[in-house]
N, C-alpha and C positions, 0 to 999 in steps of 0.2 A: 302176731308180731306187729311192733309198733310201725309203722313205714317209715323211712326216713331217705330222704332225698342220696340221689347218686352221689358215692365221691371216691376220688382219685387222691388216692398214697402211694408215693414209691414207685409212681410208674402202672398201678393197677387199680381199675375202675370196678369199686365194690356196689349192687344194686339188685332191685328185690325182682328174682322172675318168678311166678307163679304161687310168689308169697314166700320163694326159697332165696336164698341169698347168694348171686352168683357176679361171679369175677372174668373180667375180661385185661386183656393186656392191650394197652394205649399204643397207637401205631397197628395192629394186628389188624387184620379185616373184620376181624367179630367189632374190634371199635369200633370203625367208620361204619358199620352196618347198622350198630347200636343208635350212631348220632343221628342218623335219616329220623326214627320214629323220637327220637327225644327232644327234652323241650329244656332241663334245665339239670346241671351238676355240680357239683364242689371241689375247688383241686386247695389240693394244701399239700405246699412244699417247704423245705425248710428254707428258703427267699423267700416266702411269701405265698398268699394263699388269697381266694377269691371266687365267687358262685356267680358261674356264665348261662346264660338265657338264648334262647335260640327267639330271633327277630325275625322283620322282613321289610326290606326299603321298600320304598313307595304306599306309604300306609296300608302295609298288610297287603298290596297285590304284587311286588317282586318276590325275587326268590331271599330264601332264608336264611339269615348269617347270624353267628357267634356273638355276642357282647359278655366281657367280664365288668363287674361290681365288684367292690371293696369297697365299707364303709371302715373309715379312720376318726376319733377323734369328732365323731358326731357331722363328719361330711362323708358325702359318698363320691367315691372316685369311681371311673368307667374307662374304660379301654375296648375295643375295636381288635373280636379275636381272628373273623374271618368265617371262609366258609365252610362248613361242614369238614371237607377234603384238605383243608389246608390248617386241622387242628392237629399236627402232630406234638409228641411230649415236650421235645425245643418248643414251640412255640407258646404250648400252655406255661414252661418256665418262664420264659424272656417276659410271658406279660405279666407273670405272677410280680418277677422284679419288680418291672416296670410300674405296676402300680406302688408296690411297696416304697418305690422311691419319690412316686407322686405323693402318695399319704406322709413323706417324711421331711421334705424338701420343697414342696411347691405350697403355695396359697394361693385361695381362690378368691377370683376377681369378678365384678359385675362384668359384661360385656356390655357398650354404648350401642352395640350394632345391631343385637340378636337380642336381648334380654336375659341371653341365658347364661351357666354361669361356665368363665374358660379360663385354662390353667396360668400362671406366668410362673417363673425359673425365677426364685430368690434366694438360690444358693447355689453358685457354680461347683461344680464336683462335688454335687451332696454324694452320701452316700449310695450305691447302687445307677449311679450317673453313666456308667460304661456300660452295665447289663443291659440301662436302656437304650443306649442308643446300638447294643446287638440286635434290639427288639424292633427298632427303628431305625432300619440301613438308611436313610435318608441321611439322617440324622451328621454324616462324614462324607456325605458324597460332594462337596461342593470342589470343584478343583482348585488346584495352588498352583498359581500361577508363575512359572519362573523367572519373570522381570518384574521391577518393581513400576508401581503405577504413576505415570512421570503428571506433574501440574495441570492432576482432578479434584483437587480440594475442597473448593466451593462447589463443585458439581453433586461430589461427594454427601457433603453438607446439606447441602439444598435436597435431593432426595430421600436422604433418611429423614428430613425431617417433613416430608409428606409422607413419607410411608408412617408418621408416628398420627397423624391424624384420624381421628376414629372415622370418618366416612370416606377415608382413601382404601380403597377395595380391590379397583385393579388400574395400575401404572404402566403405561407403556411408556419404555426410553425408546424413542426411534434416533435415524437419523442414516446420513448416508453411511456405505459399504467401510468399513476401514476405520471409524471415525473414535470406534472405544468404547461400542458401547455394551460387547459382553464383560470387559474387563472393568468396566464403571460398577455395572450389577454385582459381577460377586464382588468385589470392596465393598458396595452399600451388604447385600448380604452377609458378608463375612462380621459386620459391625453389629446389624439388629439381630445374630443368630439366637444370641441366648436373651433378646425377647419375646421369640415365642416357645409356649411351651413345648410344640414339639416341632421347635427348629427351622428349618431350611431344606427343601427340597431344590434340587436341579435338576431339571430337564431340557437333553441337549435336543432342539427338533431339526436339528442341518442336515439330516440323513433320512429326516421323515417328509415324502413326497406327497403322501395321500392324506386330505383332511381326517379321514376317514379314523386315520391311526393314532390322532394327538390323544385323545382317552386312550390306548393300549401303550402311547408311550411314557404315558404320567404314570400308568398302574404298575409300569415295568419299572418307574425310577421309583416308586414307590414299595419296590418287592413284593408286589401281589402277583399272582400268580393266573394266567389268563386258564376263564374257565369257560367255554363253548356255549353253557346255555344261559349264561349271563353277560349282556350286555357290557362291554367296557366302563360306559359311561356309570351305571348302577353301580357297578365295583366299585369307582374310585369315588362315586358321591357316598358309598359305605365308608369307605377306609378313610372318607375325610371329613365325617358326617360331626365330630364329635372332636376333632383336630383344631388348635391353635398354630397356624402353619403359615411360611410365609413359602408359596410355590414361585420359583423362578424359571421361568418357558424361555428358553434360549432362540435366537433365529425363527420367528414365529413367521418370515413373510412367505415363506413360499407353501404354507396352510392357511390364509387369510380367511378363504373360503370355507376354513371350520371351527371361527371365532365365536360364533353363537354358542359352542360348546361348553366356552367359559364363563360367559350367562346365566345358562341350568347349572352351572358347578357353584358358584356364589351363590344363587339363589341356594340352592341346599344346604351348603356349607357356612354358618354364617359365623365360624372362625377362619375363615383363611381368607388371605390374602391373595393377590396375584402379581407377581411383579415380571414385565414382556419386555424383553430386546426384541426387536423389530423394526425394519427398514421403511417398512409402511405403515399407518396409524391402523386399528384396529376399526375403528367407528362402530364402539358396541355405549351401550347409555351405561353413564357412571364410567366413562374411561375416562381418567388424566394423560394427559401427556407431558411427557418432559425430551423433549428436544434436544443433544447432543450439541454445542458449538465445537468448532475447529480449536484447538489448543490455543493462547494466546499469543501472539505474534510481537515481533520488537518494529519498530518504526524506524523506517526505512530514512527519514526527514531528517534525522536527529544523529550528532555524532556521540556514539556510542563505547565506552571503553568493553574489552570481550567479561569483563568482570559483571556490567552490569547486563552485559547482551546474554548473558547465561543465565541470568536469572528467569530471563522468558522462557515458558513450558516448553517452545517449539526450538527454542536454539537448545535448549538442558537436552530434550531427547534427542536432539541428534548428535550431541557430545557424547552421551553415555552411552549410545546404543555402537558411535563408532568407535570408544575407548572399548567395546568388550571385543570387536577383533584387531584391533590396534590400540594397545593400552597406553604407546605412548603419546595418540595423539591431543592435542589441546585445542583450544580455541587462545587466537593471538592475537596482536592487533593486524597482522599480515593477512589472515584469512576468515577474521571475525566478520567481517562485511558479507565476504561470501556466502558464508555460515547462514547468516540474516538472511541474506536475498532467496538462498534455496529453499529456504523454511517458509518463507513469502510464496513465493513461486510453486508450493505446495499447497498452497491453503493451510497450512497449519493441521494436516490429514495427519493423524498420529501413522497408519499403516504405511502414505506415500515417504511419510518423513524416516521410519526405521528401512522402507528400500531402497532408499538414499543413501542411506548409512551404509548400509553393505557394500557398495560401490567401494567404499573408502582404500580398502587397498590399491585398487584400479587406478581410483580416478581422487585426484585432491577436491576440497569444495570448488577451486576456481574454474577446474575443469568440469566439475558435475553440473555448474552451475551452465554453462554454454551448452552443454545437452539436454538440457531439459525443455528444449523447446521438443524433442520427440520423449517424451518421458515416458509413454508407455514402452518403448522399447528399450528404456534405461533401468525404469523399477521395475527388474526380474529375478532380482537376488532373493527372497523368501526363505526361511528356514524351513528345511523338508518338513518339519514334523508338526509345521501350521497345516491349517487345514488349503488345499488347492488353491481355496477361494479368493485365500490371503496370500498368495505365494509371487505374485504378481500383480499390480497394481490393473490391468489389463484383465486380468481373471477374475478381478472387485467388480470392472463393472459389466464385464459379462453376467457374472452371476445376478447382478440385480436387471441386465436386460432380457435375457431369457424369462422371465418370471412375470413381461408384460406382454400387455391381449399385443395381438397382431396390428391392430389398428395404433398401441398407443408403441408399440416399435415404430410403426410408421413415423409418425407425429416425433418421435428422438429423431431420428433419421435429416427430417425437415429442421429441426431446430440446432442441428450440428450446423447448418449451413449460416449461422447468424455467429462471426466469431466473437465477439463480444456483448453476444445477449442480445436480445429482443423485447419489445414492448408484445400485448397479448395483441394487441390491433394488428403488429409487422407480424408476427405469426399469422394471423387468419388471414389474413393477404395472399402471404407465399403459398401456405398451405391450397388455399382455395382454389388459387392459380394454378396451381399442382395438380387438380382433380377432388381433394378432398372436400366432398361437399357432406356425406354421409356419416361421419365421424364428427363429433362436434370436439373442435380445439380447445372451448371455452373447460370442457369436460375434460377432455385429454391432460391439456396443460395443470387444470388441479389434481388430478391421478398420480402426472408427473411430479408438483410439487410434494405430495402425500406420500409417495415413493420416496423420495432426498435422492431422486435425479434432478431434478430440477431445483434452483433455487434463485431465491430472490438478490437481486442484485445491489446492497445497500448501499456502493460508493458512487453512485449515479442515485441520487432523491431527484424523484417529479412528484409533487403534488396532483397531478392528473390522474396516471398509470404510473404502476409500477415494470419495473425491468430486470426479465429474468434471464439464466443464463445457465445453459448446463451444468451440472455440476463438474470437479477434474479437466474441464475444457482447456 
């Protein structure tokens, strides 16, 4: 009898044992037992059809996973089936799709990065476009936000269009607590989705404490399935090995510590991208940054009608965020000033300026405005269903204080004592005097800046030194 390679119809896997021709059922444990000693089979279904080879990352010394092939058209498409244990019949379907929709709907592109070649999307809802993204849960996972994203345009703008440059690899948007900068990312994401071929990934990391876990929290948003005698990080350089992908790492500061992680993942992966919300810079090589500013603010100098005072980002969000629980309020010329002053008086903090809002039944702007010299005990109002962090202006910057060494709490501690900011010199004075000799301020103070606790003070210029100043102080 002539041999001829394994194949799967209908759910059943036809192949020669002992020269005799024997059938096994896909999902049964005679499957998975079959896949251990096997190297290569054919599925063909009526979606589509495709011959998978059993690999191994790390050039032949990890362990051994799935790759499907389909040649279309005189190009060969490839897809990422998994490991052994996680080929059930779903899954050999959705990739069957999934390529069939690649071979129908996609064209391939050089890559400027890698040299090799990676897919892009030139026809939205081609055919087969929802099987695939059954195949690639990522593919929908990005959240929708229930407010709309108040005067980020240019921020907007200005991001996508680093993320379009072929050696932007990975971008970190930092900046301080509150400032906008998960809701900046998914708009830039929600815009370049169907630039890459296979999408947008999010990954929320505000509930992941241990560096340890950023690989098993990417493989989880990814739908892989954690397997014991494979490393996390090997998994997901598999499942992204061969991926056009733009991966979004939500709240990355309190894992700092297991940044290098993203390092080895680029290096392997040289279709994906990285794009980081984070409070603190990452300082890995090839990171961008892009820095969050405070909303823009109206000019407190200048007399103003509420018509064009609304134009400004920071008076718009604080009209619309207190029209949604008082619809009929407005900005007037009665309390448009106020309006101004409180938006000012915020910094233009999109989160301090919506707990403001909330007030609004309570309290009018004029009176919000004379309490805000204690504002932490003002902006308390928070919608339950934000995360704690966000729920009080007070619990913003806890969450970014708890998250420094002991030494550089110290050092906040000392620098509350300067109400209007300090030069780096009137820090190492007071500090010094204090006892801190052991701790270097020079270091502390740029940690703090790197953090967006601290920040530089631009309506006081010295050409000498500059002057910095808590942040929310």
């Amino acid at each position: 009898m002539r041999e001829t390679p394994p194949i799967i119809q209908n759910g059943i896997l036809t192949y020669l044992r002992d020269g005799q021709a024997a059938q096994v059922v896909v999902d049964s444990a005679d499957w998975y037992a079959w896949l251990q000693a096997a190297s290569t089979f054919t599925f063909r279904g009526e979606l589509g059809s495709f011959t998978a080879h059993k690999e191994r990352a790390g050039n032949g010394r990890g362990r051994a996973y799935w790759r499907a092939y389909r040649t279309r058209q005189g190009k060969l498409h490839r897809a990422y089936l998994g490991q052994s244990e996680e080929l059930t019949l779903q899954r050999l379907q959705a990739v069957a799709v999934a390529l069939a929709s690649q071979g129908a709907g996609t064209k391939l592109e050089a890559s400027a990065s890698s040299g090799a070649r990676t897919q892009r999307r030139t026809v939205t809802g081609a055919p087969g476009s929802h099987e695939a993204a059954r195949s690639n849960p990522w593919l929908a996972s990005l959240p929708v936000p229930l407010t709309a994203l108040i005067g980020r345009e240019q921020e907007v703008q200005a991001v996508c269009e680093l993320l379009s440059r072929p050696e932007m690899r990975l971008l970190t948007i930092s900046g301080t607590g509150g400032v906008g900068k998960t809701r900046l990312a998914l708009e830039v994401a929600r815009i370049l989705r169907d630039n890459f071929a296979d999408g947008v990934c999010f990954v929320p990391l505000a509930p992941v404490s241990d560096p340890a876990r950023i690989m098993a929290a990417i493989g989880q948003a990814l739908g892989l399935c954690e397997v014991a005698a494979l490393p996390p990080e090997e998994q997901v350089q598999a499942a992204l090995r061969e991926r056009h992908l733009l991966l979004l790492l939500d709240n990355f500061e309190q894992v700092l510590q297991g940044a290098l992680q993203l390092t080895s993942l680029l290096v392997s992966c040289p279709g994906l991208r990285i794009l980081v919300t984070s409070r603190a810079t990452l300082h890995l090589s090839g990171e961008h940054e892009f820095p969050v500013p405070p909303l823009a603010l109206p000019d407190l100098t200048q007399l103003l009608s509420p018509e064009t005072l609304t134009q400004q980002a920071a008076v718009r969000l604080f009209v619309l965020r207190t029209q949604a629980i008082q619809p009929t309020f407005h900005a007037t010329p009665a309390n448009a000033r106020a309006i101004a002053e409180v938006c000012v008086r915020l910094d233009g903090l999109p989160l301090a300026i919506e707990l403001a809002a909330a007030r609004a039944k309570l309290l009018p702007p004029q009176a919000l405005l004379k309490r805000l010299s204690h504002r932490l005990l003002v902006l308390t109002g928070g919608a339950q269903d934000l995360p704690v962090r966000q729920q009080t202006l007070r619990n913003t910057l806890q969450w970014s204080y708890d998250l420094l060494t002991m030494e550089e709490q110290r050092l906040f501690r000392w620098l509350s004592l300067f109400a209007g900011g300090c030069t780096l010199q009137a820090a190492e004075a007071v500090c010094q005097a204090g006892g801190e000799h052991a701790f270097s301020v020079l270091e502390g103070v740029a940690s703090l800046l790197d953090k967006s606790l601290l920040q530089q003070n631009e309506r006081i210029q010295n050409e000498n030194e500059h002057r910095f100043q808590l942040r929310h102080q």
